[in-house]
C-alpha positions, 0 to 999 in steps of 0.5 A: 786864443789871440794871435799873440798866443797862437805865434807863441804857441807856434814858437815853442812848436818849432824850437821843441821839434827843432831841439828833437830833430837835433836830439836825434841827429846827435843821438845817430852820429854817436851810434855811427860812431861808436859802430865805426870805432868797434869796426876799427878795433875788429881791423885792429885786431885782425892785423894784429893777428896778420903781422899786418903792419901797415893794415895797423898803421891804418886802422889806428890811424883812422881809429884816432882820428874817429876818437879825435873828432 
């Protein structure tokens, strides 16, 4: 194998476990993300059940930011 090779080689090795790494990273944000709007809508919920408005005002609140973002 020439140099040339060897650096394309080593190229294509850093973009595929770049892109992997960045799979990954994406792949744990939505799984946080989808556990924290679950969290919210428990809270949600739970106020409801409470007569808890300000607790409502809150966590839907945060629960539309979360689907904004």
């Amino acid at each position: 194998m020439n140099h040339y090779s060897q650096v394309k080689q080593n190229g294509l090795e850093t973009f595929v476990s770049n892109l992997n790494n960045l799979y990954i990273d994406l792949l744990i944000d939505d799984v946080l993300k989808t556990h924290q709007k679950a969290e919210y809508s428990q809270l949600i919920d739970q106020a409801l059940l409470d007569h808890d408005e300000t607790a409502f005002l809150t966590y839907t609140n945060a629960l539309k930011q979360l689907e904004d973002n």
